[in-house]
BALOBA-1460 file (C-alpha; in Angstrom, 3 decimals):
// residues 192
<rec num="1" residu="x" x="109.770" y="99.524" z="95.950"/>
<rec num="2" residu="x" x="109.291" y="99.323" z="92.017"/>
<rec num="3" residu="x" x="110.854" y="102.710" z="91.651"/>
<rec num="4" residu="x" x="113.644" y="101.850" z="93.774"/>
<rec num="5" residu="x" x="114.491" y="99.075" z="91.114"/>
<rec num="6" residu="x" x="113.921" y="101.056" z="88.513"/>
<rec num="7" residu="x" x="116.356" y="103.966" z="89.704"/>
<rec num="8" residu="x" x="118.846" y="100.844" z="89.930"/>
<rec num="9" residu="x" x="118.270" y="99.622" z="86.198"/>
<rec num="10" residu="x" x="118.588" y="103.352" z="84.753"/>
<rec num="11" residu="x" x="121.945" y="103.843" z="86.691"/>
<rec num="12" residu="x" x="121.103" y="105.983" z="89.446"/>
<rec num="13" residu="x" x="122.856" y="103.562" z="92.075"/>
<rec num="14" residu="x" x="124.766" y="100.431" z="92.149"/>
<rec num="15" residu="x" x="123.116" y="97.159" z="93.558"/>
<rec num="16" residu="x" x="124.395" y="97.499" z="97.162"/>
<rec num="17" residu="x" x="123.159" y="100.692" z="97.344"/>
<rec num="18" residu="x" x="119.924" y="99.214" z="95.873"/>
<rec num="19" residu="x" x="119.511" y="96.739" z="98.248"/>
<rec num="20" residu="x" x="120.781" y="99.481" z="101.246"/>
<rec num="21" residu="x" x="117.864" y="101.737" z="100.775"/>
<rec num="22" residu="x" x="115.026" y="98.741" z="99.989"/>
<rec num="23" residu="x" x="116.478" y="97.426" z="103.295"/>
<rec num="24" residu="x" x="116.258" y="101.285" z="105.426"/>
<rec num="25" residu="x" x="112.723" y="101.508" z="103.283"/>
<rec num="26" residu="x" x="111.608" y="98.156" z="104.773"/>
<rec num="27" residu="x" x="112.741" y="98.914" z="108.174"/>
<rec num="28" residu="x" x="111.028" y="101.856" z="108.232"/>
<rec num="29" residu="x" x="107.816" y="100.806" z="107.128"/>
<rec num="30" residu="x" x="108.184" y="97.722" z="109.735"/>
<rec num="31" residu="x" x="108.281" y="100.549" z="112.452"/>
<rec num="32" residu="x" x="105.277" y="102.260" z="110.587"/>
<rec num="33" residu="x" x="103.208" y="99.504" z="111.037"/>
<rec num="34" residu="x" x="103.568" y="99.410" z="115.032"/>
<rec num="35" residu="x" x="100.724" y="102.228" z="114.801"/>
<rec num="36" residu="x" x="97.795" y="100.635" z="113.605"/>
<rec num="37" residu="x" x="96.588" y="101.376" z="110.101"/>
<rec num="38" residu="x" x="94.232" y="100.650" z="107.328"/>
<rec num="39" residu="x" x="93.541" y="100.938" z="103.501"/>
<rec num="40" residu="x" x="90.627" y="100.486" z="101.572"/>
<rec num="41" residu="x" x="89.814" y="100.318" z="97.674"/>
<rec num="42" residu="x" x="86.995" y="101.997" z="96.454"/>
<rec num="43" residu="x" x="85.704" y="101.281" z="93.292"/>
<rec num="44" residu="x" x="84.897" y="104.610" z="92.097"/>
<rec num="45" residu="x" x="87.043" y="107.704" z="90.367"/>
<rec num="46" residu="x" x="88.926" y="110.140" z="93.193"/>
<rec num="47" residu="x" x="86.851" y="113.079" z="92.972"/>
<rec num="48" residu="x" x="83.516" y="110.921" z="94.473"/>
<rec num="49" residu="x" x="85.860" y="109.672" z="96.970"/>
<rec num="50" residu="x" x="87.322" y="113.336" z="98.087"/>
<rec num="51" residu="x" x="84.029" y="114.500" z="97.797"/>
<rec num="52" residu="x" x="82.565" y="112.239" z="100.509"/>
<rec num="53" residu="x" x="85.694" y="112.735" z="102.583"/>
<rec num="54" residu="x" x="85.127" y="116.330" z="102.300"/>
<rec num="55" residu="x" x="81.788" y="116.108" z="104.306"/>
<rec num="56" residu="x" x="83.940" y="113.812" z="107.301"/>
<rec num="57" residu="x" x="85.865" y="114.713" z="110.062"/>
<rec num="58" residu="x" x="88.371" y="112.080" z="109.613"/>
<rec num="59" residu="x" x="91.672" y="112.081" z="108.926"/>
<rec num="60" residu="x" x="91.409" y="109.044" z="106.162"/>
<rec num="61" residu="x" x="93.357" y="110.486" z="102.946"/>
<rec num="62" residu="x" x="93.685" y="109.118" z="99.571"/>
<rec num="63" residu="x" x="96.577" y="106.923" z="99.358"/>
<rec num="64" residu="x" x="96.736" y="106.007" z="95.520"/>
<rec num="65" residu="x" x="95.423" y="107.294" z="92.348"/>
<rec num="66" residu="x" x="95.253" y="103.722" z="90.986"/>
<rec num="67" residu="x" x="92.987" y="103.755" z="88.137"/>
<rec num="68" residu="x" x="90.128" y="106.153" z="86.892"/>
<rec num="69" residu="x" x="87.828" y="103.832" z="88.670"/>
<rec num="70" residu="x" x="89.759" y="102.577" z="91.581"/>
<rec num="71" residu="x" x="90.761" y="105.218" z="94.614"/>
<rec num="72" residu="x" x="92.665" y="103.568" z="97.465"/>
<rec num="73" residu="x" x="91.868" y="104.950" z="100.551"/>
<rec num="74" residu="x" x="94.191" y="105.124" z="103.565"/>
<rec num="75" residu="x" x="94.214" y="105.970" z="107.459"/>
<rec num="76" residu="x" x="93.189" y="104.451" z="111.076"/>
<rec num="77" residu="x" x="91.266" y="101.146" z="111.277"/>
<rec num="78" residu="x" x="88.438" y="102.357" z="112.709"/>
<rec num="79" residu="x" x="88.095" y="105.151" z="110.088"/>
<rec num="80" residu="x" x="88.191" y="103.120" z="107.210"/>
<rec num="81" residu="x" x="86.054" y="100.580" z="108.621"/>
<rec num="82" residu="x" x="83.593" y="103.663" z="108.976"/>
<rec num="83" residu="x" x="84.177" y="105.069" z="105.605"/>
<rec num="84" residu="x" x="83.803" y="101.579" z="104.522"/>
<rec num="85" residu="x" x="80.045" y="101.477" z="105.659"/>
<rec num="86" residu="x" x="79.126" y="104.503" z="104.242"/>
<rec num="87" residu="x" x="80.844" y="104.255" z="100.765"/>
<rec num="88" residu="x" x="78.742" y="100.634" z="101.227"/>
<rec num="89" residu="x" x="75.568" y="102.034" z="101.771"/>
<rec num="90" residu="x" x="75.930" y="104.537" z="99.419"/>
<rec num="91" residu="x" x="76.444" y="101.673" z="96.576"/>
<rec num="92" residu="x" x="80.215" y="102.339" z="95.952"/>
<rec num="93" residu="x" x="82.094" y="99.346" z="95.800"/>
<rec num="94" residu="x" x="84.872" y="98.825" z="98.373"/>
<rec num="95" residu="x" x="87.220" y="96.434" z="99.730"/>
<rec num="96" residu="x" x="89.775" y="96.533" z="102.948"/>
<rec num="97" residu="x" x="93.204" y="95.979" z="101.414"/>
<rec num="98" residu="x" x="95.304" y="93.053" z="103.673"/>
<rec num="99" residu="x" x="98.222" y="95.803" z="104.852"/>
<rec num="100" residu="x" x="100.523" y="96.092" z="107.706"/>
<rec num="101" residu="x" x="99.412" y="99.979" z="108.473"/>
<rec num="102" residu="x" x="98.144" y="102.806" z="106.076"/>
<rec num="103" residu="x" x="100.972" y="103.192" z="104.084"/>
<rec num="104" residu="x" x="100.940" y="106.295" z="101.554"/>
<rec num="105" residu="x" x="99.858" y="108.311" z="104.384"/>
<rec num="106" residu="x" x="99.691" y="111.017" z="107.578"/>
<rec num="107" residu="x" x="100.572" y="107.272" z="109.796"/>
<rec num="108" residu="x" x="103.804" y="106.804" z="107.845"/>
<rec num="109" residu="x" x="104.674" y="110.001" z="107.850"/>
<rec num="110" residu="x" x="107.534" y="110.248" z="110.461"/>
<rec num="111" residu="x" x="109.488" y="107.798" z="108.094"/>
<rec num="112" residu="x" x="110.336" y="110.363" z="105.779"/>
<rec num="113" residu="x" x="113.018" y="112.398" z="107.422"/>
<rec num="114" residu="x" x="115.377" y="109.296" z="108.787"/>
<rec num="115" residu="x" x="114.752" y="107.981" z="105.316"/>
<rec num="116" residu="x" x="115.516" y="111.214" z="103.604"/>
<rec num="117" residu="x" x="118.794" y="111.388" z="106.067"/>
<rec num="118" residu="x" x="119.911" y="107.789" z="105.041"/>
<rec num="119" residu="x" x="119.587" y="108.602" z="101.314"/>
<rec num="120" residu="x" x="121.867" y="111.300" z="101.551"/>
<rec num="121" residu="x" x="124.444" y="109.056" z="102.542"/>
<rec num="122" residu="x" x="123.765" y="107.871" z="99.325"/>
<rec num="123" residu="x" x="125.859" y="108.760" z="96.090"/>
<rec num="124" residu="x" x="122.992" y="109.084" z="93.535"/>
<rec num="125" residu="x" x="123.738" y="109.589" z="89.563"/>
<rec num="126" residu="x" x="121.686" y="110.956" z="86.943"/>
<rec num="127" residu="x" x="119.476" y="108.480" z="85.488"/>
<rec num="128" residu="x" x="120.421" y="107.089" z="81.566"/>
<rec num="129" residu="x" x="117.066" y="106.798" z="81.050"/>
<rec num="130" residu="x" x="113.861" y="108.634" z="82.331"/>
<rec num="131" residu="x" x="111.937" y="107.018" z="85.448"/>
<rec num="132" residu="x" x="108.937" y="108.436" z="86.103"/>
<rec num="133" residu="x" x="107.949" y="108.431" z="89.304"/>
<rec num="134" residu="x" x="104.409" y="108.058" z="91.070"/>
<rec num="135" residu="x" x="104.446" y="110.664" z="93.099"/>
<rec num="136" residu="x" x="104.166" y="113.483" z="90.328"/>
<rec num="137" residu="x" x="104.146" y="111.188" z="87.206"/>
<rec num="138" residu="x" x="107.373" y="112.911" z="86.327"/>
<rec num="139" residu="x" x="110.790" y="111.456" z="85.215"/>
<rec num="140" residu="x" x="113.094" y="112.028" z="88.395"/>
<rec num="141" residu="x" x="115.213" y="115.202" z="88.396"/>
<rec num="142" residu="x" x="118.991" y="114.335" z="87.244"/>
<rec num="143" residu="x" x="119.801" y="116.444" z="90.147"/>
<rec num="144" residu="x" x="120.974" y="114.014" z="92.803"/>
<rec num="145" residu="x" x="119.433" y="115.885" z="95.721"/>
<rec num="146" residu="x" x="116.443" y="116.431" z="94.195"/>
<rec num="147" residu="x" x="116.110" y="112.882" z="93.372"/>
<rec num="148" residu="x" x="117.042" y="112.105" z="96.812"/>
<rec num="149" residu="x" x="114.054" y="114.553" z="98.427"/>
<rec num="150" residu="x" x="111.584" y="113.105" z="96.146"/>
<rec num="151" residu="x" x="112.204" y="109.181" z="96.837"/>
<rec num="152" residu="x" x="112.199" y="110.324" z="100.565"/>
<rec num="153" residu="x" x="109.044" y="111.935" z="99.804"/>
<rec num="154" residu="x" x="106.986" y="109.268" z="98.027"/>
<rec num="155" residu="x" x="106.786" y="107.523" z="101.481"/>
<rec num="156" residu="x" x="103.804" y="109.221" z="102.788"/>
<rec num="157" residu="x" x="102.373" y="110.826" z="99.958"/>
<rec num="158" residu="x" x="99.337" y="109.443" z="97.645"/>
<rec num="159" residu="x" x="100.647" y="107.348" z="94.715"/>
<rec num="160" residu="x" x="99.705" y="109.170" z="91.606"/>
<rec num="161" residu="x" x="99.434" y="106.138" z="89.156"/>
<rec num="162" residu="x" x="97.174" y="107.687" z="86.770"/>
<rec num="163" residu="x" x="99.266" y="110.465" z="86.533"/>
<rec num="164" residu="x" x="102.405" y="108.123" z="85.922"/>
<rec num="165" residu="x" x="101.074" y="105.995" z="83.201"/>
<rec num="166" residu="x" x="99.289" y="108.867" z="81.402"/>
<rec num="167" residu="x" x="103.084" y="110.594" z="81.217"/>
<rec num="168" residu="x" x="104.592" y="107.340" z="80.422"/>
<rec num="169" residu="x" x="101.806" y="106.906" z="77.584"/>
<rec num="170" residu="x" x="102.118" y="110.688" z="76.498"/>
<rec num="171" residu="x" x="106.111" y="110.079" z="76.395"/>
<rec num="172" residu="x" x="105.607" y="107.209" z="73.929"/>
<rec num="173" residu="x" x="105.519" y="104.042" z="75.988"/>
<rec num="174" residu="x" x="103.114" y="102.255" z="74.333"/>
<rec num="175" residu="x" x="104.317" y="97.835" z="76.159"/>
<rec num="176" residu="x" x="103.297" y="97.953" z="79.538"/>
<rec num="177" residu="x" x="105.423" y="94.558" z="81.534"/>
<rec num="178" residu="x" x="104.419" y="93.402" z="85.309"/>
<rec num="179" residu="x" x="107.030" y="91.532" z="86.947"/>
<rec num="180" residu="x" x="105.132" y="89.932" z="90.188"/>
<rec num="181" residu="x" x="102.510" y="87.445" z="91.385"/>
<rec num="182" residu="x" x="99.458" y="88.703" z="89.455"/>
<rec num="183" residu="x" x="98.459" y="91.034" z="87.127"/>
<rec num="184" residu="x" x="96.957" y="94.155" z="89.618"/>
<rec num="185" residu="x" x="98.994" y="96.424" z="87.823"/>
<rec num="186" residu="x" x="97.887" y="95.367" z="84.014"/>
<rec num="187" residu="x" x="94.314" y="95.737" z="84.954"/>
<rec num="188" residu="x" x="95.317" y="99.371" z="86.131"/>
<rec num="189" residu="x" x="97.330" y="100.703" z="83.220"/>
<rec num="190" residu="x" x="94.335" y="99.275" z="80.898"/>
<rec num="191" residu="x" x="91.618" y="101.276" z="83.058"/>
<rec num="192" residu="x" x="93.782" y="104.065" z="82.869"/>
């Protein structure tokens, strides 16, 4: 939802249609979380995380790229409480993340394409200042309807918040500011 007030403050649409598409996003993800889901941090870099995945049959994915210590893992209760026990007995940190459903994820999936549909009702402009966004860790295209794909996209694929702050960081940005309840997101950008 960050990104969606971001794309707000760097002119990309006005405040109604702000609080239109937080509104459709919330809805959908409400619907989303009818099927039962799960995430899980795991205190340890992605490519440990993948690695052990790798050797499962599960369908449990990686959800966000949070930190170079911090992998959030995402999918159907009883897989991560699974995962959860091995990760555990194999001395990895982890800890089951209070969520509605696996967001970030093959369970959210069939969100995208209404949501994709309602943003094209959408007028989008180009933005009047760069926005990078956490699926690629790119600024958004100025191209409206690529915009539009790639906001409908970030729904159910992994956050890549490593890969946004290291752009942001490479661009220049050197203040990081949370607005919100605690400071999750400081700790992050200073691991990263």
């Amino acid at each position: 939802l960050g990104e969606l007030t971001a794309l707000h403050a760097a002119g990309v649409f006005d405040q109604n249609a702000l609080l239109s598409i937080a509104r459709k996003r919330g809805l959908l993800m409400n619907e989303a979380a009818k099927i039962p889901g799960a995430m899980l941090a795991v205190m340890t870099q992605a490519e440990d995380v993948e690695a052990v995945l790798k050797n499962l049959d599960t369908k449990v994915s990686v959800a966000n790229y949070n930190a170079p210590n911090q992998t959030i893992l995402a999918g159907s209760e009883s897989e991560i409480d699974a995962l959860a026990e091995i990760l555990d007995a194999q001395g990895i940190r982890v800890k089951r993340l209070p969520v509605a459903t696996a967001f970030h994820s093959e369970i959210v999936s069939p969100s995208v394409s209404p949501f994709k549909a309602f943003l094209k009702e959408h007028s989008f402009s180009a933005a009047n200042l760069p926005v990078f966004s956490n699926l690629n860790g790119k600024p958004y295209p100025k191209n409206a309807e690529k915009a539009k794909k790639q906001l409908g996209e970030q729904i159910a694929n992994p956050v890549r918040f490593i890969d946004q702050i290291e752009a942001l960081y490479a661009d220049g940005v050197r203040t990081f500011v949370e607005l919100g309840p605690d400071s999750v997101l400081t700790s992050l950008v200073n691991a990263c």
